[in-house]
C-alpha positions as a Markdown table, in Angstrom:
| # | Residue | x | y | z |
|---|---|---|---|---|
| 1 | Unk | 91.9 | 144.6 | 83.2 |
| 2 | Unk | 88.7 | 145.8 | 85.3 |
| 3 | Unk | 89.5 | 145.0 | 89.0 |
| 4 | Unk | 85.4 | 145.3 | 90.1 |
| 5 | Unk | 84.6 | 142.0 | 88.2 |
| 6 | Unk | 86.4 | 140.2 | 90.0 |
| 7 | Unk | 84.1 | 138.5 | 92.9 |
| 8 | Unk | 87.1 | 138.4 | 95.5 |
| 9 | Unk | 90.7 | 138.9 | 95.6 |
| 10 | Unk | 92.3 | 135.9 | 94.9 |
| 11 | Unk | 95.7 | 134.7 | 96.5 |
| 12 | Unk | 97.8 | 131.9 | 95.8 |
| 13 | Unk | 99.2 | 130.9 | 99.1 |
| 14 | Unk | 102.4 | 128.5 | 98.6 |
| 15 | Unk | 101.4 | 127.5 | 101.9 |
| 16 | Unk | 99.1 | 125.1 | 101.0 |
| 17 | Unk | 100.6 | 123.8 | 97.9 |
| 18 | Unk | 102.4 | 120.4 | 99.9 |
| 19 | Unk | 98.5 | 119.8 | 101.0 |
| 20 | Unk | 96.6 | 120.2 | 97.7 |
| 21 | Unk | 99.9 | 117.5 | 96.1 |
| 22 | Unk | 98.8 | 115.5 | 99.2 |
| 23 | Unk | 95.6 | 115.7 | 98.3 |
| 24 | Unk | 96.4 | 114.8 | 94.7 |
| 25 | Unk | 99.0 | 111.8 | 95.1 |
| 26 | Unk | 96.0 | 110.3 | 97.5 |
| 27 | Unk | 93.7 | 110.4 | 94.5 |
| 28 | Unk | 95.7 | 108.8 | 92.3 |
| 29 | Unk | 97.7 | 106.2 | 94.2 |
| 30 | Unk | 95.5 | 105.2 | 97.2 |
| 31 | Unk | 91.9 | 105.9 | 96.5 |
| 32 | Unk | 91.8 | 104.0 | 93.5 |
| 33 | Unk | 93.2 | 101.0 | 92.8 |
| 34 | Unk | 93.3 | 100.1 | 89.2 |
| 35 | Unk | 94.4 | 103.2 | 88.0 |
| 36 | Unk | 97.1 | 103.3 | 90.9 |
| 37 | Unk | 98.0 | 100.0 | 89.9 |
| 38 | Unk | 98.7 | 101.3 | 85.6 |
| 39 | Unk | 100.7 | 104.5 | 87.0 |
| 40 | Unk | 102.7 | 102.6 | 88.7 |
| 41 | Unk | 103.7 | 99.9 | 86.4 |
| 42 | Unk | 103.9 | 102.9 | 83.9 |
| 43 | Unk | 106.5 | 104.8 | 86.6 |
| 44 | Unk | 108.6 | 102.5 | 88.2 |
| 45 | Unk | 108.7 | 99.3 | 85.2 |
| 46 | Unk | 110.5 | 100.5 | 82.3 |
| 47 | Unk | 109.4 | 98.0 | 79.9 |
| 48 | Unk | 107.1 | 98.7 | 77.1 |
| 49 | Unk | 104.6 | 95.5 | 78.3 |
| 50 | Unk | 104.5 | 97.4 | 81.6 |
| 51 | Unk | 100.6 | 97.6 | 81.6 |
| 52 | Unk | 99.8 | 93.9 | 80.1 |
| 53 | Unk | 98.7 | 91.7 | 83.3 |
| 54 | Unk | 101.5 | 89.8 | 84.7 |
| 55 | Unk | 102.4 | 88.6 | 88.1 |
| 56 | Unk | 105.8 | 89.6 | 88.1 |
| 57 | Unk | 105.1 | 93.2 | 87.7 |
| 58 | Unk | 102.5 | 93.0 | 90.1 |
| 59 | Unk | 104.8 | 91.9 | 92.8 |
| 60 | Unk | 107.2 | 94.4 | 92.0 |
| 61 | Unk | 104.7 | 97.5 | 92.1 |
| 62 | Unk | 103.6 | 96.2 | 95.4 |
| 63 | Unk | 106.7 | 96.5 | 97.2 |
| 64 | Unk | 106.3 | 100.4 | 96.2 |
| 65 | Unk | 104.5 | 102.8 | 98.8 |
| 66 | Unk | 103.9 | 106.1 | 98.3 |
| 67 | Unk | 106.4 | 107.3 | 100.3 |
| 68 | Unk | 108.8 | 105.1 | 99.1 |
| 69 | Unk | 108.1 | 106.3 | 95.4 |
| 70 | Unk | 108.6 | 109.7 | 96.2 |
| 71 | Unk | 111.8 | 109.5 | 98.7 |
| 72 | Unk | 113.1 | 107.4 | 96.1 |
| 73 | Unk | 112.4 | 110.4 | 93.1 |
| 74 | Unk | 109.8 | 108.6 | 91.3 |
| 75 | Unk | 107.3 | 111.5 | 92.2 |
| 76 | Unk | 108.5 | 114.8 | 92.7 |
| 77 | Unk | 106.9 | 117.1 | 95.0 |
| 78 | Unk | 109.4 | 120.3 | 94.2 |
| 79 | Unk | 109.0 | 122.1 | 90.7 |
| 80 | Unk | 112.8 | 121.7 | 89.2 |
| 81 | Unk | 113.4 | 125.2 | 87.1 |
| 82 | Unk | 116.2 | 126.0 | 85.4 |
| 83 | Unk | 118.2 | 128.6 | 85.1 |
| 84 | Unk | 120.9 | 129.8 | 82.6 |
């Protein structure tokens, strides 16, 4: 591979990787709400009428924050390898 046609060198910093899933999780669960609304029925109910409109559900995916979902393992920040 030709290393002059590349415009820059590129890093991956692992630094940054907890703000970019920040950054993420924000998008989908806070900024908007319907489709925060369906990926939530569709993570925490475990029914398969989890996304038809009903009140019930809807009281039970409001109780859930996002920090709640994820100290409670519903969203995992760390990628789980492994190993043999």
């Amino acid at each position: 591979m030709r290393k002059d046609i590349l415009p820059r060198k590129i890093y991956s910093p692992f630094l940054s990787c907890s703000k970019d899933i920040e950054m993420v999780l924000k998008a989908l669960f806070v900024s908007s709400d319907f489709y925060s609304d369906c990926l939530k029925r569709l993570l925490i109910i475990n029914n398969p009428d989890c996304l038809y409109k009903n009140d019930e559900y809807k009281t039970v995916i409001d109780k859930f924050s996002l920090a709640r979902m994820i100290k409670e393992g519903y969203i995992r920040q760390d990628p789980k390898i492994y190993r043999g």
